[in-house]
C-alpha positions, -999 to +999 in steps of 0.1 A: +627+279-310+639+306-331+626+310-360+615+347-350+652+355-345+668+381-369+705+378-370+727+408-376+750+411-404+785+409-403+790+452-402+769+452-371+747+475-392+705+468-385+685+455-420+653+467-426+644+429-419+656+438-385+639+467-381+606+450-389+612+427-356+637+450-335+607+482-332+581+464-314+596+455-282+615+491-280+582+503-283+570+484-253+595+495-235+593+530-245+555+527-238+554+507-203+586+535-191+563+562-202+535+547-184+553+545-151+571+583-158+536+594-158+520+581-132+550+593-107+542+623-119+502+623-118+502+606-082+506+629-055+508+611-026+518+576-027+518+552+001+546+529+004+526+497-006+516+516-037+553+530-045+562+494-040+539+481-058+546+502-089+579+501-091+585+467-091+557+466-119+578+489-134+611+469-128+590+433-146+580+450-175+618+466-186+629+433-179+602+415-200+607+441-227+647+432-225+644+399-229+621+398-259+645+424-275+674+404-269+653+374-285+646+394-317+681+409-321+697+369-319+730+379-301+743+342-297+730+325-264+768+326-243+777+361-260+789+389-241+766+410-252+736+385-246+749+382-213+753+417-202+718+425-215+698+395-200+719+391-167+706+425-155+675+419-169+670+389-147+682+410-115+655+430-120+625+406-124+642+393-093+646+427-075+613+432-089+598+402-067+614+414-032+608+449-037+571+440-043+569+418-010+592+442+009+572+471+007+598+496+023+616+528+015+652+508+015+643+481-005+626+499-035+658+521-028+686+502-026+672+469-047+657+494-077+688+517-075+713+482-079+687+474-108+689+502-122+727+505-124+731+469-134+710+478-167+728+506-173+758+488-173+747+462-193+734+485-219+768+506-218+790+474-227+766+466-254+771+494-270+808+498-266+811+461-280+790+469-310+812+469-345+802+491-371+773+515-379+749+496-353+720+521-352+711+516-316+749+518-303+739+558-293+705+548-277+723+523-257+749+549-241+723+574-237+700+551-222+730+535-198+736+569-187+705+578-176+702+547-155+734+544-138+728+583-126+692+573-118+701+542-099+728+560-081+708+588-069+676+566-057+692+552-021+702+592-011+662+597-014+652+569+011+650+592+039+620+616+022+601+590+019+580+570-016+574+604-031+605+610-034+617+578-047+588+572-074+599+610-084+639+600-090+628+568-110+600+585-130+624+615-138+643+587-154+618+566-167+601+595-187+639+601-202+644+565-217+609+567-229+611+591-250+646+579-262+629+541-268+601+562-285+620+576-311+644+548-314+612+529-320+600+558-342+629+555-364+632+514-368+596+513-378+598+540-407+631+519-413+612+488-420+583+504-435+615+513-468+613+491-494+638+464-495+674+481-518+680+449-543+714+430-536+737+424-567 
């Protein structure tokens, strides 16, 4: 069904319409990446059951948070940029899962690094396919940066251990937070304008 769906207009340009649906899952993500950037930074000595353990938590919830985004923004179902948003998203529930049952330094390592990349990849062609005055073509790119360079970095920790590698990922998790957070920030007081009549 989707009768929740808000389809862009033509310009590629977000409608305060859109920015009444669009807000709330950024702001779960921003919230649930906050979360985990905190609690990397608040937990001194993790085990590796525990680092496992949290960041595949972490990996489920930015993929959730994808996919509901993706559901609100209406890109058509065999789009390119559907695809490159929700194909990485799906990686990552499903690195999510073996990390989680792994419980080892190389799996949360390399599976959460290759996660991590693939968003960031799929976020960067998003926004490099997005026409016009999109307003979260920036967030996008600043966002895919952060995770390819987080995702790249993560399998050269493996040897020092789950400190170390809940340390890389919250350093970048507490980075798209805050940029989901004020992305959020912004679409809400967007949608909170009155509607401009059309003539």
């Amino acid at each position: 069904m989707t009768e929740h769906a808000v389809p862009l207009p033509p310009s590629g340009s977000i409608t305060t319409t859109a920015s009444s649906r669009l807000w709330q899952p950024i702001a779960l993500r921003s919230v649930l990446t906050l979360a985990f950037g905190l609690l990397t930074v608040f937990w001194g000595a993790p085990d590796v059951v525990g680092m496992s353990l949290l960041l595949a938590l972490y990996l489920a919830a930015v993929a959730a948070a994808q996919f509901w985004f993706v559901r609100r923004l209406a890109l058509p179902a065999a789009g390119s940029r559907g695809v490159a948003l929700l194909v990485p998203a799906a990686l990552a529930a499903v690195a999510a899962v073996v990390i989680f049952f792994s419980t080892n330094e190389s799996a949360a390592g390399w599976l959460g690094g290759t996660a991590l990349v693939l968003l960031g990849v799929g976020e960067l062609f998003a926004a490099l396919s997005s026409r016009g005055r999109f307003a979260l073509r920036s967030d996008w790119m600043i966002s895919a940066a952060i995770g390819l360079a987080t995702g790249i970095l993560l399998p050269f920790f493996i040897p020092l251990g789950a400190h170390a590698l809940l340390g890389v990922a919250g350093g970048g998790a507490l980075m798209t937070g805050a940029l989901w957070l004020l992305s959020a920030l912004s679409l809400r007081h967007d949608a909170r304008k009155p509607a401009k009549a059309v003539n």
